[in-house]
C-alpha positions as semicolon CSV with decimal commas, in nm:
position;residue;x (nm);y (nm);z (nm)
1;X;-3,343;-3,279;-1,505
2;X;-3,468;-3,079;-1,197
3;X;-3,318;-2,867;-0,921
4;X;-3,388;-3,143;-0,720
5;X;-3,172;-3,420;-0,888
6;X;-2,913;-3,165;-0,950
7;X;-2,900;-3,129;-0,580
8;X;-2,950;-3,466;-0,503
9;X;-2,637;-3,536;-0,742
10;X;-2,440;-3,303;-0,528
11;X;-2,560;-3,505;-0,218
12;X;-2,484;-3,824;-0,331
13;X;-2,128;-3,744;-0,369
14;X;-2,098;-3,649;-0,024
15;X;-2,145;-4,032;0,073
16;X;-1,789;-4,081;-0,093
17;X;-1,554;-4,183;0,183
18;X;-1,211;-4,047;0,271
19;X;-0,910;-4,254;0,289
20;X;-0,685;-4,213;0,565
21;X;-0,410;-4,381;0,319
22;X;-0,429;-4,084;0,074
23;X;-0,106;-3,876;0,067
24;X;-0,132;-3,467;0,041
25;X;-0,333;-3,244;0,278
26;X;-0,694;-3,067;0,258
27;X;-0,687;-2,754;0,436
28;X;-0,963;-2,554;0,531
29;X;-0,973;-2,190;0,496
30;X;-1,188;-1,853;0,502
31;X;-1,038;-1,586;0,339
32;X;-1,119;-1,240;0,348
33;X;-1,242;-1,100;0,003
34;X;-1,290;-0,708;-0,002
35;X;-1,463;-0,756;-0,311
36;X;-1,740;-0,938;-0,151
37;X;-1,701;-0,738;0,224
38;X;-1,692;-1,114;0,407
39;X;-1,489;-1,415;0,424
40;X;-1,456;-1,672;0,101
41;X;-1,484;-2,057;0,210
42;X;-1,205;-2,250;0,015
43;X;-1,096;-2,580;0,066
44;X;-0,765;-2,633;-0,051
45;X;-0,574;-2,955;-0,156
46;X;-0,155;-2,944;-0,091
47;X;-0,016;-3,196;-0,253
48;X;0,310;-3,391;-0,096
49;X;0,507;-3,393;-0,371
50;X;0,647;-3,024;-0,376
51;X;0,882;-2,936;-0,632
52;X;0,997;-2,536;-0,658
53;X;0,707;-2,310;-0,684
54;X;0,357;-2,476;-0,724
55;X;0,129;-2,458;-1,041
56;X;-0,214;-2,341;-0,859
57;X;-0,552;-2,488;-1,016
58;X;-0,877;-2,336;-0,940
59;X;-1,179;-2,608;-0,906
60;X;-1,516;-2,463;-0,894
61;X;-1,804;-2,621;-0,803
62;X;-2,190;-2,659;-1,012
63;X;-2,512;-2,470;-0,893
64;X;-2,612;-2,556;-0,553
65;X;-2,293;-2,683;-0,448
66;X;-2,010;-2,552;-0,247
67;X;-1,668;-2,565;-0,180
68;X;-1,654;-2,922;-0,056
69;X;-1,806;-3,072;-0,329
70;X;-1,515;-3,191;-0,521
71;X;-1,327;-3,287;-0,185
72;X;-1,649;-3,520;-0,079
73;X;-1,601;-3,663;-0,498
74;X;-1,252;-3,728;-0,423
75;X;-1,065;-3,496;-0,536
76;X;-0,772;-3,604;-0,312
77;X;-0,717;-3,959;-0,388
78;X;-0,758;-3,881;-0,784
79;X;-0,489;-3,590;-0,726
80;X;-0,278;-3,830;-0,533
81;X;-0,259;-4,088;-0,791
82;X;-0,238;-3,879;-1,077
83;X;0,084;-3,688;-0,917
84;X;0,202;-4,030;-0,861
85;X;0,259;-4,041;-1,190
86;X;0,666;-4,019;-1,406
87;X;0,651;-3,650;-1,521
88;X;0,348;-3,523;-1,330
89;X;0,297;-3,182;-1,170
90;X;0,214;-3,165;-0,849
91;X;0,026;-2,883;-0,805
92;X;-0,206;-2,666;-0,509
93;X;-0,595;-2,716;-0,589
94;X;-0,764;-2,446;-0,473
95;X;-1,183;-2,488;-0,428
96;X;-1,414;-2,253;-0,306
97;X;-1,739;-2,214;-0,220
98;X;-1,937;-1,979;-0,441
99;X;-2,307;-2,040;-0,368
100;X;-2,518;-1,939;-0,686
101;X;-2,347;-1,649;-0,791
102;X;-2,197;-1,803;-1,124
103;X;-1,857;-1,679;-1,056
104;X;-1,982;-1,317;-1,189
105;X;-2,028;-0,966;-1,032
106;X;-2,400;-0,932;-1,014
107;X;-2,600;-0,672;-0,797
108;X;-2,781;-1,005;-0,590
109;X;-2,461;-1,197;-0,509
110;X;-2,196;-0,936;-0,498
111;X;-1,874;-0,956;-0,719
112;X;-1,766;-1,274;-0,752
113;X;-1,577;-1,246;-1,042
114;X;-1,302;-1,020;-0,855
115;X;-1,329;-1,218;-0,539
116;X;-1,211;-1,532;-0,681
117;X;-0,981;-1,368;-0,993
118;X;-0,822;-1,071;-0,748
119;X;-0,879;-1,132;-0,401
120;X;-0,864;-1,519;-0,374
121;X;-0,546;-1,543;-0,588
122;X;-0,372;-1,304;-0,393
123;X;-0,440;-1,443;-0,068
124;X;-0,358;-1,791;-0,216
125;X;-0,050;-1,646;-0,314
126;X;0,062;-1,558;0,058
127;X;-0,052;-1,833;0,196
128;X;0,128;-2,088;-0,023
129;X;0,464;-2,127;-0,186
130;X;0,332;-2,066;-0,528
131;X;0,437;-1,972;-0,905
132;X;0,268;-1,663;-1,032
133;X;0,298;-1,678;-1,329
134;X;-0,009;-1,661;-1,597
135;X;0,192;-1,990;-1,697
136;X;0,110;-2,137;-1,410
137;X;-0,259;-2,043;-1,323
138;X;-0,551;-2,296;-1,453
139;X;-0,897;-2,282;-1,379
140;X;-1,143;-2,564;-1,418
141;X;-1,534;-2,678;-1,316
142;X;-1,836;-2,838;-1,397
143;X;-2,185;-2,708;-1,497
144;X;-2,217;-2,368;-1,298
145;X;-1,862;-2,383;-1,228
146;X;-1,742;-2,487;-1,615
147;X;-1,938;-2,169;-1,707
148;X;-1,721;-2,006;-1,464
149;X;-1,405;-2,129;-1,463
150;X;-1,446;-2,005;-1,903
151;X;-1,578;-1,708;-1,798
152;X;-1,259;-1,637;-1,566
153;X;-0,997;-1,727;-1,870
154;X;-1,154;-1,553;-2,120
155;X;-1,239;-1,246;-1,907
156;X;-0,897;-1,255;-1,695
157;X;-0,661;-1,425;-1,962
158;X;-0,359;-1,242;-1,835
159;X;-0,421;-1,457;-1,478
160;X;-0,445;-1,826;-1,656
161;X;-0,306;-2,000;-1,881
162;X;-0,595;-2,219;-1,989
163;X;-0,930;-2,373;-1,867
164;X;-1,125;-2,678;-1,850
165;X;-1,497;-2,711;-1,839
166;X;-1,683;-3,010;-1,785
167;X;-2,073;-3,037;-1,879
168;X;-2,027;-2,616;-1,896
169;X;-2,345;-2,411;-1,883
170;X;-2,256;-2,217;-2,147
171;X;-2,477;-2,038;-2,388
172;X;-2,466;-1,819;-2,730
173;X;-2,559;-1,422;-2,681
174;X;-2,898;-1,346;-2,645
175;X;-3,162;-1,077;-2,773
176;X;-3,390;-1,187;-2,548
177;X;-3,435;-1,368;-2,235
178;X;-3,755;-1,564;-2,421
179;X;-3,412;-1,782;-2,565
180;X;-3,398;-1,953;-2,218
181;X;-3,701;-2,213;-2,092
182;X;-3,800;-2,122;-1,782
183;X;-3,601;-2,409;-1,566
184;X;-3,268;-2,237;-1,695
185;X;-3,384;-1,857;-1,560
186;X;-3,484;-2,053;-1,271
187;X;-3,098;-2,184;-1,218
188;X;-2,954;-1,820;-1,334
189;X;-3,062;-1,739;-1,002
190;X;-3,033;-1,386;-1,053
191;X;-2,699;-1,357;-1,152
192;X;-2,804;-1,171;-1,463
193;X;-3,058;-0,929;-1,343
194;X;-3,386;-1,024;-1,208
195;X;-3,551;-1,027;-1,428
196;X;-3,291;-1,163;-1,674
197;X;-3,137;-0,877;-1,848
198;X;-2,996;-0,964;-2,180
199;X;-2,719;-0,703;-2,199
200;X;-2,644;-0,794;-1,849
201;X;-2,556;-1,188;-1,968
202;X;-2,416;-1,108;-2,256
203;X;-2,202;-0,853;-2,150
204;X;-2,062;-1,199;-1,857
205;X;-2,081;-1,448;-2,160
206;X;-1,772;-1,627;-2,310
207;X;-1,844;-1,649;-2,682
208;X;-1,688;-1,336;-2,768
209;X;-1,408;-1,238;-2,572
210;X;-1,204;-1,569;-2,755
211;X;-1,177;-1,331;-3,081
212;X;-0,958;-1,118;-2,832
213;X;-0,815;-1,337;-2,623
214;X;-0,456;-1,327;-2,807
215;X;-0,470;-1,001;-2,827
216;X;-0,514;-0,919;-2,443
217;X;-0,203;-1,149;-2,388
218;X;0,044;-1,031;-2,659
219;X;0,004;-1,338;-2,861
220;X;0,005;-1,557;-2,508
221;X;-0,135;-1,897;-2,613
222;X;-0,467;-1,984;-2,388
223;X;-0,630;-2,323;-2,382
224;X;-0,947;-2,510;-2,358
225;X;-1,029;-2,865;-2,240
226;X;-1,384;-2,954;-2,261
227;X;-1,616;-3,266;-2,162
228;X;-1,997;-3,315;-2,229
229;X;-2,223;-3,596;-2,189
230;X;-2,392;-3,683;-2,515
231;X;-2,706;-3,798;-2,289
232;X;-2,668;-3,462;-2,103
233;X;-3,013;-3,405;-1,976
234;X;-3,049;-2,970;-2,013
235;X;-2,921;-3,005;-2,342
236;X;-2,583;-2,830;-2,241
237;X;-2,388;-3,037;-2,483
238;X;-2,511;-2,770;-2,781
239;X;-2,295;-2,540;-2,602
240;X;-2,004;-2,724;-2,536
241;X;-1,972;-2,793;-2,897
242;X;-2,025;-2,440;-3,031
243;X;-1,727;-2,359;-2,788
244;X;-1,501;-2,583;-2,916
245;X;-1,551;-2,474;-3,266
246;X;-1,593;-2,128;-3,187
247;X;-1,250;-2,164;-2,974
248;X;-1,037;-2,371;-3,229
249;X;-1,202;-2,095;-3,518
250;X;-1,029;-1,805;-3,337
251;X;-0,737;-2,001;-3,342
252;X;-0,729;-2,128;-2,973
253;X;-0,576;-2,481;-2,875
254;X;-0,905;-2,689;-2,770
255;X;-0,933;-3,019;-2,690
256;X;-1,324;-3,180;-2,627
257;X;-1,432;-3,504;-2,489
258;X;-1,803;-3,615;-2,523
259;X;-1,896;-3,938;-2,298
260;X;-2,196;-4,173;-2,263
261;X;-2,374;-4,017;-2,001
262;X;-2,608;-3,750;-1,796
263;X;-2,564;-3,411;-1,606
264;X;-2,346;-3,647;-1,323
265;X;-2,082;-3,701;-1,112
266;X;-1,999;-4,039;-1,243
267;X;-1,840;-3,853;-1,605
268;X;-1,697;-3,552;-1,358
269;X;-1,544;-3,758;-1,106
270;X;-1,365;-3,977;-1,385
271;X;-1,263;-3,672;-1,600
272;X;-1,094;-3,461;-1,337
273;X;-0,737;-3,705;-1,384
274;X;-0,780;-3,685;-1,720
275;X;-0,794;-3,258;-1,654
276;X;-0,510;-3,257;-1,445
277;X;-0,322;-3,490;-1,694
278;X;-0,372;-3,212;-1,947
279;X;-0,277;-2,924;-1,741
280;X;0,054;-3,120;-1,647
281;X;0,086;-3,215;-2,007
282;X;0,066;-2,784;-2,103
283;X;0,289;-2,683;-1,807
284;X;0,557;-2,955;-1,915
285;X;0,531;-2,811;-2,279
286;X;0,567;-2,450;-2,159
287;X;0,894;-2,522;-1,982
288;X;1,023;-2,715;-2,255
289;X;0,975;-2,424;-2,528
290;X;1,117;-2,176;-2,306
291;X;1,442;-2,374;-2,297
């Protein structure tokens, strides 16, 4: 696949209409990241159902998206059903808009690792009545954003408690930035050096940091949920699998679903109630093994 039907992917979910019947709110924010020296567009989804303080997850978005994406897939009707739901957790869905930038600090996009993992959360955290608690922290995304939202658990595992990546761009450590065809440099946009620095991507990568991830949160348990499409056109479903072995090797609770299809919205757009299923399913066993 191209740049082009990436984009036109993103584009195509836009045409996905609203429901005025939909319960919750979408809120529209910009706030102020000192990380980044400007203002962070998030669009955030409150949910109606309110009980005590409110699990937060973080959605990112794929390469060449932004922080409306997953609003404009439907995000709010999904969330609305699913905390329909006996037992669900309602919780505050938090999406922003990260441009290219990978959800790293990188000398052409600025640091967008501690904008979204320091300054986002703690302006979140005024804002809104939430818990937090690394218990009650999740981070999730496709593509670009699955790379991220991996990249922010493994690399910030004291902030959540696990992560979900659909269709991730994820990758093995490199020696040498021959490793990549040129169409995947051409989507790194930068974020790893221009030209792509090795040390530079492996340094962001997410491979290694799971040996340590217990480690860095005295024995805290972090999990993994992962989807792929076995038809996945950049071949990103090698890495998705090498994650969930390399996870469930270091001892990590993983769980990995591989569907019939592309690089598309139709297998995001159904998985994200099966996501927010799981995340309800690891808050509810939390709170039961701390009774």
């Amino acid at each position: 696949m191209t740049t082009r039907s990436i984009l036109a992917g993103v584009a195509l979910s836009a045409t996905v209409a609203v429901s005025p019947a939909w319960a919750g709110t979408l809120e529209h924010h910009t706030f102020h990241s000192p990380a980044l020296g400007r203002d962070l567009p998030t669009v955030v989804l409150r949910p109606d159902r309110e009980e005590g303080p409110l699990t937060v997850l973080y959605l990112l978005h794929g390469y060449g998206g932004d922080q409306r994406d997953w609003m404009n897939a439907g995000v709010l009707s999904t969330a609305d059903a699913v905390f329909a739901e006996p037992d669900a957790v309602p919780m505050l869905i938090v999406m922003p808009g990260a441009g290219n930038s990978w959800y790293v600090n990188s000398a052409r996009y600025g640091n967008w690792n501690d904008a979204i993992a320091i300054d986002l959360m703690a302006a979140v955290d005024r804002r809104y009545p939430t818990d937090t608690r690394r218990a009650s922290r999740f981070v999730a995304g496709l593509s670009m954003g699955g790379y991220g939202a991996l990249h922010l658990a493994v690399h910030h595992p004291d902030r959540f408690r696990a992560a979900a990546a659909l269709s991730p761009a994820i990758f093995e450590d490199i020696d040498d930035a021959a490793a990549f065809p040129d169409f995947q440099i051409e989507f790194f946009a930068g974020a790893f050096g221009d030209p792509l620095q090795p040390a530079a991507f492996n340094e962001r990568n997410v491979f290694a940091p799971l040996t340590t991830l217990a480690a860095r949160t005295n024995g805290g348990p972090t999990a993994f949920y992962l989807m792929t499409g076995d038809d996945d056109g950049f071949g990103l479903w090698r890495g998705t699998l090498r994650f969930f072995r390399a996870a469930r090797s270091a001892g990590h609770a993983a769980e990995l679903r591989v569907h019939n299809g592309d690089h598309e919205w139709r297998l995001w757009r159904d998985e994200l109630a099966p996501v927010l299923r799981w995340i309800g399913a690891v808050v509810r066993a939390d709170r039961a093994a701390a009774q």
